[in-house]
C-alpha angles and dihedrals in degrees: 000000000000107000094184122119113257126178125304092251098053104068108199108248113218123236104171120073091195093064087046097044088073115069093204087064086053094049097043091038087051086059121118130358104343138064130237111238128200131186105147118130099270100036082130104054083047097045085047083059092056084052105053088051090053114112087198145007145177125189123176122185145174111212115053133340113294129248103253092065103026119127118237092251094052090046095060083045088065093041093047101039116099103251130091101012096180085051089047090051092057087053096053098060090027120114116237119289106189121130107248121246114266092024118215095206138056106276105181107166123191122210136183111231090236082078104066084067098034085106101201116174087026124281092304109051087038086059089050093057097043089045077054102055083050092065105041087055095047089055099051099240104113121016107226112197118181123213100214123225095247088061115108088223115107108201115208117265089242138059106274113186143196121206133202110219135169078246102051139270108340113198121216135190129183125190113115092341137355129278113198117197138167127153145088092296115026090022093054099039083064087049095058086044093055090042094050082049101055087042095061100035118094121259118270090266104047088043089052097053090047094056090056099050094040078051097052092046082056096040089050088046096047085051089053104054123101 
Protein backbone atom coordinates (compact mmCIF):
# COMPACT_ATOMS: atom_id res chain seq x y z
CA UNK A 1 0.00 0.00 0.00
CA UNK A 2 1.36 3.45 -0.96
CA UNK A 3 1.76 5.51 2.43
CA UNK A 4 2.87 8.89 0.57
CA UNK A 5 1.00 11.83 0.83
CA UNK A 6 -0.97 12.46 -2.05
CA UNK A 7 -3.49 15.56 -2.56
CA UNK A 8 -6.20 16.36 -0.39
CA UNK A 9 -8.72 15.30 -2.89
CA UNK A 10 -7.26 11.59 -3.63
CA UNK A 11 -7.81 9.84 -0.60
CA UNK A 12 -5.51 6.77 -0.55
CA UNK A 13 -7.71 3.66 -0.82
CA UNK A 14 -6.45 0.77 1.36
CA UNK A 15 -5.62 -2.64 0.02
CA UNK A 16 -3.80 -4.57 3.23
CA UNK A 17 -5.89 -5.74 6.22
CA UNK A 18 -3.06 -6.13 8.10
CA UNK A 19 -2.25 -2.46 7.98
CA UNK A 20 -6.06 -1.80 8.82
CA UNK A 21 -6.43 -4.48 11.58
CA UNK A 22 -4.12 -1.91 14.16
CA UNK A 23 -5.80 1.18 15.15
CA UNK A 24 -2.64 2.91 15.77
CA UNK A 25 -1.83 2.44 11.61
CA UNK A 26 -5.45 4.14 11.01
CA UNK A 27 -4.80 6.97 13.29
CA UNK A 28 -0.74 7.78 11.98
CA UNK A 29 -1.76 6.99 8.09
CA UNK A 30 -4.80 9.54 8.56
CA UNK A 31 -2.02 12.25 9.43
CA UNK A 32 -1.59 15.18 7.44
CA UNK A 33 -3.39 16.24 4.32
CA UNK A 34 -5.09 13.00 3.05
CA UNK A 35 -7.89 10.46 4.29
CA UNK A 36 -7.74 6.86 4.84
CA UNK A 37 -10.11 5.17 2.90
CA UNK A 38 -11.57 1.56 3.45
CA UNK A 39 -13.74 -0.41 1.45
CA UNK A 40 -12.85 -3.31 1.92
CA UNK A 41 -15.81 -6.20 2.93
CA UNK A 42 -15.72 -5.88 6.76
CA UNK A 43 -15.06 -1.87 7.12
CA UNK A 44 -17.81 -2.09 9.34
CA UNK A 45 -16.81 -4.78 11.84
CA UNK A 46 -13.12 -2.60 11.91
CA UNK A 47 -14.52 0.63 12.13
CA UNK A 48 -16.97 -1.03 15.18
CA UNK A 49 -13.48 -1.82 16.90
CA UNK A 50 -12.40 1.95 16.78
CA UNK A 51 -15.33 2.48 18.28
CA UNK A 52 -15.34 0.48 20.89
CA UNK A 53 -11.70 2.01 21.91
CA UNK A 54 -13.05 5.28 21.73
CA UNK A 55 -13.34 7.30 25.51
CA UNK A 56 -15.41 9.32 24.08
CA UNK A 57 -17.52 10.04 20.72
CA UNK A 58 -19.71 12.02 19.27
CA UNK A 59 -21.46 11.32 15.82
CA UNK A 60 -24.09 13.52 14.41
CA UNK A 61 -26.12 12.59 10.90
CA UNK A 62 -28.84 13.59 8.67
CA UNK A 63 -30.20 10.97 7.24
CA UNK A 64 -31.36 8.22 9.68
CA UNK A 65 -30.32 7.28 13.71
CA UNK A 66 -27.03 6.25 14.05
CA UNK A 67 -25.76 2.97 14.94
CA UNK A 68 -24.53 3.44 18.48
CA UNK A 69 -28.18 4.14 19.83
CA UNK A 70 -30.33 2.34 17.39
CA UNK A 71 -32.99 -0.25 18.74
CA UNK A 72 -32.82 -3.73 17.49
CA UNK A 73 -35.96 -3.30 15.50
CA UNK A 74 -34.69 -0.01 13.67
CA UNK A 75 -31.80 -1.45 13.11
CA UNK A 76 -33.28 -4.46 10.96
CA UNK A 77 -35.27 -1.72 9.35
CA UNK A 78 -32.20 -0.38 8.10
CA UNK A 79 -30.76 -3.98 7.21
CA UNK A 80 -33.93 -5.06 5.53
CA UNK A 81 -35.01 -1.64 3.64
CA UNK A 82 -34.13 -1.43 0.05
CA UNK A 83 -31.15 1.29 0.01
CA UNK A 84 -27.73 0.86 0.25
CA UNK A 85 -27.44 -2.80 -0.20
CA UNK A 86 -23.47 -2.98 0.13
CA UNK A 87 -23.96 -0.92 3.45
CA UNK A 88 -26.80 -3.33 4.43
CA UNK A 89 -24.56 -6.19 3.78
CA UNK A 90 -21.63 -4.73 6.62
CA UNK A 91 -24.51 -4.59 9.22
CA UNK A 92 -25.46 -7.69 8.80
CA UNK A 93 -22.14 -9.43 9.79
CA UNK A 94 -21.35 -6.74 11.75
CA UNK A 95 -21.09 -7.16 15.83
CA UNK A 96 -23.23 -5.02 17.78
CA UNK A 97 -22.55 -1.72 17.92
CA UNK A 98 -24.93 -0.24 20.65
CA UNK A 99 -23.66 1.87 23.26
CA UNK A 100 -23.96 -0.04 26.48
CA UNK A 101 -26.65 1.24 29.64
CA UNK A 102 -25.42 2.92 31.66
CA UNK A 103 -22.82 4.00 29.35
CA UNK A 104 -18.98 4.71 30.88
CA UNK A 105 -18.09 6.93 28.49
CA UNK A 106 -19.46 10.51 26.91
CA UNK A 107 -21.96 9.60 24.42
CA UNK A 108 -23.30 13.31 22.75
CA UNK A 109 -25.46 12.37 19.20
CA UNK A 110 -26.50 14.91 16.76
CA UNK A 111 -29.36 14.53 14.87
CA UNK A 112 -31.08 16.52 12.06
CA UNK A 113 -34.52 17.10 12.80
CA UNK A 114 -35.65 15.24 9.13
CA UNK A 115 -35.02 12.41 10.92
CA UNK A 116 -37.85 12.40 13.75
CA UNK A 117 -40.39 11.85 10.62
CA UNK A 118 -38.27 9.90 8.57
CA UNK A 119 -40.51 7.00 9.64
CA UNK A 120 -38.09 3.85 8.89
CA UNK A 121 -39.40 0.41 10.04
CA UNK A 122 -42.89 1.87 9.69
CA UNK A 123 -44.78 4.56 12.69
CA UNK A 124 -44.34 2.23 15.20
CA UNK A 125 -40.81 1.09 15.20
CA UNK A 126 -39.90 4.55 14.42
CA UNK A 127 -41.80 5.58 17.97
CA UNK A 128 -39.90 2.96 19.69
CA UNK A 129 -36.58 4.41 18.67
CA UNK A 130 -37.43 8.08 19.33
CA UNK A 131 -39.01 7.07 22.63
CA UNK A 132 -35.37 5.53 22.91
CA UNK A 133 -33.26 8.45 22.35
CA UNK A 134 -35.56 10.02 25.05
CA UNK A 135 -34.41 7.83 27.47
CA UNK A 136 -31.31 7.60 26.98
CA UNK A 137 -31.20 11.36 27.30
CA UNK A 138 -33.39 11.48 30.55
CA UNK A 139 -31.09 9.22 32.08
CA UNK A 140 -28.11 10.89 31.38
CA UNK A 141 -26.36 8.18 29.29
CA UNK A 142 -26.19 9.56 26.04
CA UNK A 143 -26.72 13.26 25.48
CA UNK A 144 -29.29 13.63 22.22
CA UNK A 145 -29.17 17.25 20.69
CA UNK A 146 -31.56 18.08 17.53
CA UNK A 147 -30.56 20.60 14.67
CA UNK A 148 -34.07 22.11 13.85
CA UNK A 149 -35.25 22.55 10.47
CA UNK A 150 -35.24 26.19 10.59
CA UNK A 151 -31.26 26.00 11.25
CA UNK A 152 -29.12 27.09 8.38
CA UNK A 153 -26.72 23.84 9.12
CA UNK A 154 -26.96 21.31 6.87
CA UNK A 155 -25.64 17.90 8.63
CA UNK A 156 -24.19 15.41 6.34
CA UNK A 157 -26.51 12.63 5.08
CA UNK A 158 -24.17 9.93 6.87
CA UNK A 159 -23.02 9.24 10.10
CA UNK A 160 -19.67 11.51 10.63
CA UNK A 161 -17.85 10.76 13.95
CA UNK A 162 -15.50 11.98 16.16
CA UNK A 163 -13.73 9.92 18.14
CA UNK A 164 -11.66 10.47 21.76
CA UNK A 165 -8.19 8.34 21.70
CA UNK A 166 -5.17 8.22 23.83
CA UNK A 167 -3.60 9.73 20.13
CA UNK A 168 -5.88 12.51 19.41
CA UNK A 169 -9.43 13.19 17.45
CA UNK A 170 -10.00 10.28 14.89
CA UNK A 171 -12.56 11.13 12.20
CA UNK A 172 -14.56 8.86 11.05
CA UNK A 173 -17.30 8.61 7.79
CA UNK A 174 -19.75 5.62 6.82
CA UNK A 175 -21.58 5.37 3.78
CA UNK A 176 -20.43 2.31 1.52
CA UNK A 177 -17.00 2.00 3.39
CA UNK A 178 -14.94 4.07 6.30
CA UNK A 179 -12.78 7.20 5.97
CA UNK A 180 -10.68 7.69 8.63
CA UNK A 181 -9.17 11.18 9.00
CA UNK A 182 -7.16 13.34 11.81
CA UNK A 183 -4.64 16.27 11.20
CA UNK A 184 -4.28 19.87 10.72
CA UNK A 185 -6.42 19.79 7.20
CA UNK A 186 -8.98 16.87 6.89
CA UNK A 187 -9.02 16.50 10.73
CA UNK A 188 -9.86 19.97 11.25
CA UNK A 189 -12.34 20.44 8.33
CA UNK A 190 -14.52 17.76 10.38
CA UNK A 191 -13.93 19.81 13.26
CA UNK A 192 -15.43 22.89 11.81
CA UNK A 193 -18.16 20.67 10.60
CA UNK A 194 -18.95 19.14 14.45
CA UNK A 195 -18.59 22.58 15.92
CA UNK A 196 -21.08 24.26 13.27
CA UNK A 197 -23.32 21.28 14.31
CA UNK A 198 -23.45 21.80 18.24
CA UNK A 199 -23.84 25.35 17.54
CA UNK A 200 -26.94 24.95 15.70
CA UNK A 201 -28.60 21.94 17.70
CA UNK A 202 -31.18 22.83 20.64
CA UNK A 203 -30.20 22.73 23.88
CA UNK A 204 -30.69 18.94 26.04
CA UNK A 205 -33.83 20.06 27.23
CA UNK A 206 -35.63 21.52 23.97
CA UNK A 207 -34.35 18.47 22.07
CA UNK A 208 -35.76 16.37 24.67
CA UNK A 209 -38.96 17.69 24.56
CA UNK A 210 -38.92 17.41 20.70
CA UNK A 211 -38.21 13.84 20.69
CA UNK A 212 -41.08 13.23 22.68
CA UNK A 213 -43.44 15.06 20.79
CA UNK A 214 -42.02 13.93 17.46
CA UNK A 215 -42.54 10.14 19.60
CA UNK A 216 -46.51 10.70 20.67
CA UNK A 217 -47.40 11.81 17.26
CA UNK A 218 -45.80 8.25 16.31
CA UNK A 219 -47.14 6.56 18.95
CA UNK A 220 -50.85 8.17 18.01
CA UNK A 221 -50.13 7.25 14.09
CA UNK A 222 -48.93 3.72 14.75
CA UNK A 223 -52.81 3.29 17.19
CA UNK A 224 -54.81 4.54 14.15
CA UNK A 225 -53.89 2.56 11.76
CA UNK A 226 -55.85 -0.19 10.63
Amino acid sequence: MNTEPDHADHPLLCTDLRSLAGLQYLVSAAQGSYLVRDELSGWMSRLALCERRAASVLVWSGWAVPALVRTPAYAAAICDGPHFPKYQAEIATCPDRSVPVPCARPVTVVLDETILTRWIGGAQVAAEQLGHLAELTESGHVLVQIVPLTSPVILPTEAVSQLGLVEGYLYTEESNGATYSTGPIEGAKRQRLLEAALAAALPIRQSLDRLRQARDELRGRAIRRP
